[in-house]
Every structure is written in C-alpha cells, then in structure tokens.
C-alpha positions in Angstrom: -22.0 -133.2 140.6 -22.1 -136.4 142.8 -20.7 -136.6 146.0 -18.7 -139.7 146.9 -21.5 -140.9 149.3 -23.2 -140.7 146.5 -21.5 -142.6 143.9 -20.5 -145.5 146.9 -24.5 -145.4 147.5 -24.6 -146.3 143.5 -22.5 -148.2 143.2 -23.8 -150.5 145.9 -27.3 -150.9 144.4 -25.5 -152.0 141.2 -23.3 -154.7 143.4 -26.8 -155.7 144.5 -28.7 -155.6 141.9 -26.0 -157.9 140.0 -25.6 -160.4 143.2 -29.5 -160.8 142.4 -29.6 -161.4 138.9 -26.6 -163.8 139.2 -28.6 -165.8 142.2 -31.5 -165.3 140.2 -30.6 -166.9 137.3 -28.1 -169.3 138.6 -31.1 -171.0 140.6 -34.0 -170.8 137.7 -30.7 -173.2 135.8 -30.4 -175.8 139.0 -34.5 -175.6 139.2 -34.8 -175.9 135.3 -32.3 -178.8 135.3 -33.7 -180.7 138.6 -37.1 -180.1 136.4 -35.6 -182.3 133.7 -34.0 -185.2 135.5 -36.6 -188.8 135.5 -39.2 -189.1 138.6 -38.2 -193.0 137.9 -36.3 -195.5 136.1 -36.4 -199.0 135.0 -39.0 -201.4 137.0 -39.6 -197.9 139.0 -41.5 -196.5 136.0 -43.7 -199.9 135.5 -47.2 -198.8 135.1 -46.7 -194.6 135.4 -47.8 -192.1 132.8 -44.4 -191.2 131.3 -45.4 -187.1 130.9 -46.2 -187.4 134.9 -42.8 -189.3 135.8 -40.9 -186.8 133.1 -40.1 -189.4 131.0 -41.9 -187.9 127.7 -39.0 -184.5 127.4 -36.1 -187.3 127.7 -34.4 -185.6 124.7 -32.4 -188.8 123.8 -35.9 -190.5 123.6 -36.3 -192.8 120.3 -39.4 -193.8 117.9 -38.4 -197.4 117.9 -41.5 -198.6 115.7 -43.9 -196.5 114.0 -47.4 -196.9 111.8 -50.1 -195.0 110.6 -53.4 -194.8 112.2 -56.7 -195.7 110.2 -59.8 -194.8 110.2 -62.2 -197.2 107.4 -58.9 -197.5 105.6 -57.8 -193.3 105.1 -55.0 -192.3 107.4 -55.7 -190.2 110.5 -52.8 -189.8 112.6 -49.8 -192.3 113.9 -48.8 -194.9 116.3 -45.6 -194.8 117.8 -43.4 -197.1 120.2 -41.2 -195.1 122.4 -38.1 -195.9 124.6 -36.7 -193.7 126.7 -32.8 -194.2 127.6 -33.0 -191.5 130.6 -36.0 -193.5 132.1 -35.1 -197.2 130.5 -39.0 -197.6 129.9 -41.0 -198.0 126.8 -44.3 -196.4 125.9 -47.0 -196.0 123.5 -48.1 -193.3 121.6 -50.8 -192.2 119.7 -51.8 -189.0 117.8 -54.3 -188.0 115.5 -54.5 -185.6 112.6 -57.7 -183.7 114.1 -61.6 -184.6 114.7 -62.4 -186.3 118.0 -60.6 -189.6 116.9 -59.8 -190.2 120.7 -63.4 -190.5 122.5 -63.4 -194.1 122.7 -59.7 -195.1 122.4 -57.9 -197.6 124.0 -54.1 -197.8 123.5 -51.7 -200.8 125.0 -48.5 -201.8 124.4 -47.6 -205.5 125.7 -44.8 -207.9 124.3 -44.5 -210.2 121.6 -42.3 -213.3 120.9 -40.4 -214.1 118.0 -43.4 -215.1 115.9 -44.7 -211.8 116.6 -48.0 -213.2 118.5 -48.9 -211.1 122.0 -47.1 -213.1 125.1 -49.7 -213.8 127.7 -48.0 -212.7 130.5 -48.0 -210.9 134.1 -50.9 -207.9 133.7 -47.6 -205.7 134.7 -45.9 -206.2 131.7 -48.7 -204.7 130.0 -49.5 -200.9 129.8 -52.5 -199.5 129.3 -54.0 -196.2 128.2 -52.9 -193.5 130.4 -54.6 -190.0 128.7 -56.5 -189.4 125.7 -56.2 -185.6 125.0 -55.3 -183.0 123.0 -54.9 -185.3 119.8 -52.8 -187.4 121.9 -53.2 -190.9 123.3 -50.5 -192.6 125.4 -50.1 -196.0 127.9 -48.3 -196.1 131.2 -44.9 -197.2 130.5 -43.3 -200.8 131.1 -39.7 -201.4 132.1 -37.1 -201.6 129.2 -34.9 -203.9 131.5 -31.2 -204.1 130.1 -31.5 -206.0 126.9 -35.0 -205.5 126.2 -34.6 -202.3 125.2 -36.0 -201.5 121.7 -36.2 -205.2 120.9 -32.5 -205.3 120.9 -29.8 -208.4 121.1 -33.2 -210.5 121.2 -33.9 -209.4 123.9 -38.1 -208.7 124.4 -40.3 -206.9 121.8 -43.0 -205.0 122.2 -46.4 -203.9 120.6 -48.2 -200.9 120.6 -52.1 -201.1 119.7 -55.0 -199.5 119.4 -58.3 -200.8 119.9 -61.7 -198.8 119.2 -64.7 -199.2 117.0 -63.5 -196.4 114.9 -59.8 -196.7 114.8 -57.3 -199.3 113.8 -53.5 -199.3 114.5 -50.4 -201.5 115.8 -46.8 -200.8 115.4 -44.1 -203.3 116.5 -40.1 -203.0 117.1 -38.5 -205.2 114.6 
C-alpha cells in the first residue's frame, strides 16, 4: 500500500514531468514557426539564395512560368519562375530528371519588356546561379517590388534561362 508521502512524491513527478512536456513542446512550436518566417523581403532579398534567406518553404510560393528542359531536343527536367508572396522576390529554378545535367550550368533570371526581349539593365536586377546540386539549379532572387510581381498589372516580367553547352531552357511569365 502507498503511503501519502508516497503518492504526493508521485504525484509531483507527474506535475513535472507534464510542466516539461508542455514547455517542451510549446517552445519546439515558437522555434519551428520563428524557423519558418523570411530572413528578408523585397529589395532585402536582392541577390540572396532564396533556400539560405528561407524564401524556398514559403508555402504560398507560386510557379508563375514553367518550360521543359532539353537536352539535343528530348526532355530532361524543367525550368521554373518562382515568386514568393512571404519574401516578395522572384527566383529561378531548375531541375533535372537525373544524369549529371548540372556540371556546367548556368541559370539567370533578368527582365523582359513587352516585346519579350531581355532589358539591359542595372547588373542587380539580374540573378544569377546560386547552387547546382542535387538535380537542382537555382539563381539568387530579385525583388518582386509591388506591381511587378508575377508580371502582373504590367507591371515588370521576368525570364528565367539556362545557358550550357548541353542544356537548353527559358521560361517567361506571360
């Protein structure tokens, strides 16, 4: 039989043992959400690698343009232009099927006008590759700024492109 020491002793380690789990888990959520929030946004993110700045697990994150990838005329992965709301930055991406499609990539994403020829403009504007690995290709990311987003209400358009002796590529928001 237990004594009442006993069960108050018990009882106590339980009290504990919940107040840890509940701290516990209550700071893995703030940790886990502070994880998730945008290192930058806008004109901040100009230039960064969007998985570095958290801009890549943006949930909300659209596929604003998208083409396949050749290789002498047989498809071998995609290109994609990204825009992220959470950030306000666009991006692009590049992935391949499989094979070692990446050695010699490179991968920017720069704006167009309405014709749909490249604007020569400040180098910033441009973004260039930012890692080739794990099938994956992607640029640093360039500001969205308010209407440019996605293209929209006229506002700038962008191009991604890839350019390597075995690879061809180039998606544009419409």
């Amino acid at each position: 039989m237990e004594t009442g020491f006993a069960r108050l002793l018990n009882n106590v380690v339980m009290l504990v043992a919940l107040g840890a789990t509940v701290a516990f888990t209550t700071l893995t959520s703030f940790l886990d959400g502070e994880s998730r929030k945008p290192f930058c946004q806008g004109e901040s993110c100009q230039g960064q690698d969007p998985n570095k700045k958290n801009c890549e697990s943006d949930e909300k994150r659209v596929v604003a343009a998208k083409d396949h990838l050749y290789s002498n005329s047989s498809i071998v992965g995609q290109v994609d232009l990204i825009y992220s709301p959470k950030c306000d930055s666009n991006w692009g991406l590049v992935r391949v099927n499989q094979g070692s499609w990446l050695k010699d990539i490179r991968v920017e994403i720069y704006p167009i006008d309405e014709s749909g020829k490249r604007v020569d403009t400040e180098e910033k504007a441009v973004g260039k590759t930012a890692v080739a690995r794990d099938l994956r290709a992607w640029t640093t990311m360039v500001d969205a700024k308010e209407k440019e987003r996605q293209g929209l209400d006229g506002g700038q358009r962008y191009c991604v492109e890839v350019v390597s002796k075995n690879l061809e590529g180039k998606t544009c928001a419409d």
